[in-house]
N, C-alpha and C positions, 0 to 999 in steps of 0.2 A: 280797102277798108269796108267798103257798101258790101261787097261779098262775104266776104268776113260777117258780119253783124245778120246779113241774111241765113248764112251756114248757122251760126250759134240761135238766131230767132226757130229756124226748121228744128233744129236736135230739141230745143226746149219744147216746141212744140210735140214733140212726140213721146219724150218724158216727162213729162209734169204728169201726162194723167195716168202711167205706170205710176210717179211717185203715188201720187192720190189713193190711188187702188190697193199700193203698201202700207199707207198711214189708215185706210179704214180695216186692213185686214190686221194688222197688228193692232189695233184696238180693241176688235170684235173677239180680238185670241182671250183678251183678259175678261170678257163678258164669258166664252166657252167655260174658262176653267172656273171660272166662281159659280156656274150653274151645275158643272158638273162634282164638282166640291161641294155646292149644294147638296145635289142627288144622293149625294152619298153619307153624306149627315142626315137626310131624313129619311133613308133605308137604314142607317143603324138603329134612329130611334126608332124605328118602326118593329126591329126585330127584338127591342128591348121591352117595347109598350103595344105590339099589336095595332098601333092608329095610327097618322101621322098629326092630327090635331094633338095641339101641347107640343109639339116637336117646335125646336127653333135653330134659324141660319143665321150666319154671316149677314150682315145688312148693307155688303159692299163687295167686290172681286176683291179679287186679290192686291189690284195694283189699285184699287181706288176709285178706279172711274166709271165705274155703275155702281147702282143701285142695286139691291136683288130684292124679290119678294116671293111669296108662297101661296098659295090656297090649298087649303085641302078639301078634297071631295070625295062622293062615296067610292069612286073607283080607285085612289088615287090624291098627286095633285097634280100641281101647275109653277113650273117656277118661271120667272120672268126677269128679265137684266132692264136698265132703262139707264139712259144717259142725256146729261143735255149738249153732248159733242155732235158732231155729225159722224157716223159711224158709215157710211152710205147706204142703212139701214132704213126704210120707211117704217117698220112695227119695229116693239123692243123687240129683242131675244128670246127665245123662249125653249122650256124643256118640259116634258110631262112625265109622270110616275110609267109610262110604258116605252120611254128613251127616244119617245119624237121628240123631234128639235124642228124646230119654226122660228122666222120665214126660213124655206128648206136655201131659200140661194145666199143668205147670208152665213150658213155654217159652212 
């Protein structure tokens, strides 16, 4: 029985932080796709009105659990994901009008 419960403590130990590593990347997917669905709402308005100021997003991913937000600037903008989950993300998410994604090791 002591063998037993030592075998199933080792297996656990070596899957939990495989699982962990699934539950932050399957989260981070739905932060990708609402920034990238972002991007692409404000290159429409962009080719309709020449700015992206006046342009507006989605104020959430798709499945809910961020936030998204915008800046526009003269080059461009900035779009950003933020949550209050643990994503294993130390900054939020982020995408800019020239298709970098930041932090680079969370995408």
């Amino acid at each position: 029985m002591l063998v037993t419960v030592a075998i199933v403590a080792i297996l656990a130990g070596i899957a939990y932080p495989s699982y962990q590593r699934y539950l932050h990347h399957s989260l981070r997917a739905d932060a990708q796709a609402g920034l990238v669905n972002a991007a692409a709402d404000l290159e429409r308005c962009y080719a309709r009105n020449q700015r992206y100021a006046g342009c507006s997003i989605s104020p959430t991913s798709p499945d809910g659990r961020y936030r998204l937000a915008f800046t526009a600037g003269a080059g461009g903008y900035l779009l950003t994901a933020t949550t209050d989950k643990n994503d294993g993300c130390e900054t939020p998410l982020a995408l800019d009008g020239l298709g970098e994604r930041f932090p680079t090791a969370c995408w």
